[in-house]
MIRO-525842 format. One record per residue (C-alpha): residue in one letter; x, y, z. Coordinates in steps of 0.1 Angstrom, whole numbers, padded with zeros to 4 digits, always signed. Layout:
aXYZ
...
This chain:
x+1091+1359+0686
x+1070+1339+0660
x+1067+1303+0648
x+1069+1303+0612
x+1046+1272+0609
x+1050+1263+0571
x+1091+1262+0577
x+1092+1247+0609
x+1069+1222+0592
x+1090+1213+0564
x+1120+1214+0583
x+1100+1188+0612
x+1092+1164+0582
x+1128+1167+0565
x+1143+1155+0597
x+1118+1130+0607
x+1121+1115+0572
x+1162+1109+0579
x+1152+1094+0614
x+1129+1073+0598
x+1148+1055+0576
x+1176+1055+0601
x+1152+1033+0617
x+1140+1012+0587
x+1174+1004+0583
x+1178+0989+0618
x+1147+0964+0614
x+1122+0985+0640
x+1086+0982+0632
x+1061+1003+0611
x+1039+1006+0640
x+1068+1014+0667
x+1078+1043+0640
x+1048+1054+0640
x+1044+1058+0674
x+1076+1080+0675
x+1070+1100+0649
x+1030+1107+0663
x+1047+1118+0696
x+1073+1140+0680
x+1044+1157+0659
x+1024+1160+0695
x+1054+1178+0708
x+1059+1199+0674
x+1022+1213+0682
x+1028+1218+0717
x+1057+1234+0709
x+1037+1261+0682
x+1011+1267+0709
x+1038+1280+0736
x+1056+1300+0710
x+1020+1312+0698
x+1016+1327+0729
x+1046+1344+0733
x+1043+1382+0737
x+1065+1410+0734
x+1049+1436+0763
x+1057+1477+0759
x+1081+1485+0779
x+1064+1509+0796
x+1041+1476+0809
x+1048+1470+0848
x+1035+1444+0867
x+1015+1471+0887
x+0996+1483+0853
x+0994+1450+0843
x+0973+1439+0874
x+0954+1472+0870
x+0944+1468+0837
x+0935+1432+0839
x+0907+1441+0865
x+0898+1470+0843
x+0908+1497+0869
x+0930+1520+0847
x+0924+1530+0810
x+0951+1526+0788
x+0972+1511+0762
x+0968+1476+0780
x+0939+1461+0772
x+0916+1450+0799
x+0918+1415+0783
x+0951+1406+0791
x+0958+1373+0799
x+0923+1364+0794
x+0918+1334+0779
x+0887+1337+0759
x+0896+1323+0732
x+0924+1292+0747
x+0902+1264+0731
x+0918+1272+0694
x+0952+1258+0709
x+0937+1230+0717
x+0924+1219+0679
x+0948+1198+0664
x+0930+1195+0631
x+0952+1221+0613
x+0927+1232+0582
x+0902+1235+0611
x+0929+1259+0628
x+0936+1274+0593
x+0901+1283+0592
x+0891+1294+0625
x+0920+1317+0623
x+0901+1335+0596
x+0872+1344+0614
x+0864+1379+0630
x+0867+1384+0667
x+0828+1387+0665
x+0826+1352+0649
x+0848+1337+0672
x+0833+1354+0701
x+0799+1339+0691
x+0811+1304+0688
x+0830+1306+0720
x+0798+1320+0739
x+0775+1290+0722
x+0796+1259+0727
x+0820+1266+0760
x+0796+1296+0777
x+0769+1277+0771
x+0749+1311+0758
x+0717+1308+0740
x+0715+1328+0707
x+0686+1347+0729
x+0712+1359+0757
x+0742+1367+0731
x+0718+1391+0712
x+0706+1408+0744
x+0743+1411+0757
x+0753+1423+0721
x+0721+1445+0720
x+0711+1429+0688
x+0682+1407+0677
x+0680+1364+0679
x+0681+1364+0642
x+0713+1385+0636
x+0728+1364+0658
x+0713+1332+0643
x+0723+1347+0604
x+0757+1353+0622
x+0761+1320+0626
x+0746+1307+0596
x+0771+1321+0580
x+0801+1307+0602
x+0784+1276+0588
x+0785+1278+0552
x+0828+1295+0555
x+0831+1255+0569
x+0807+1239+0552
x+0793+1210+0572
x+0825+1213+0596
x+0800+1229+0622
């Protein structure tokens, strides 16, 4: 199951706009519309993220090798990341070029921002854990940088 977000977009501002002059029409304040509508759109997000995180698992997935793998026991088709929730701070932007954007980075990139701003990792201790040097690391991010300009 996926959320087509541009659709469910349009079809979230199409309604909202007949609610809202439904509401014009009966005298309510700007500012009480507002508030409406800003909860509605807190609910639409809310609503992407769940779906977002919606998976379809083989069929051949039981909870047993699902337990397994999570502790990284068993080899197999299951990663030993499942249900990890490395990267579970990209639901929670609500800027959605921001999202847009981070959703273009590689795993390495996002790996790297995640380690630096919630791990709390130096660029020192990533590039020993990623058996590189400080300055890859550091050019790594440099370049994260300049795909947002002074976003980051």
């Amino acid at each position: 199951m996926g959320f087509n977000y541009a659709k469910e977009k349009a079809e979230f501002e199409r309604q909202w706009a007949a609610v809202r002059a439904q509401y014009e029409e009966l005298g309510m304040c700007p500012d009480a519309i507002k508030e409406l509508h800003d909860f509605d759109w807190g609910w639409f997000k809310s609503r992407r993220r769940y779906i977002n995180h919606l998976a379809d698992l083989p069929e051949e997935a039981t909870m047993e090798v699902i337990r397994q793998a999570s502790t990284g026991t068993v080899p197999g088709d299951i990663p030993a990341t499942l249900g990890s929730d490395h990267h579970r701070w990209l639901d929670e932007i609500e800027d959605e070029q921001l999202l847009q954007k981070l959703m273009l980075l590689s795993e390495d990139d996002l790996a790297l921002l995640t380690s630096l701003a919630f791990e709390e990792y130096t660029q020192g201790e990533i590039a020993q854990q990623n058996h590189q040097n400080q300055q890859a690391i550091s050019r790594q991010l440099q370049q994260i940088r300049k795909t947002f300009g002074k976003r980051v």
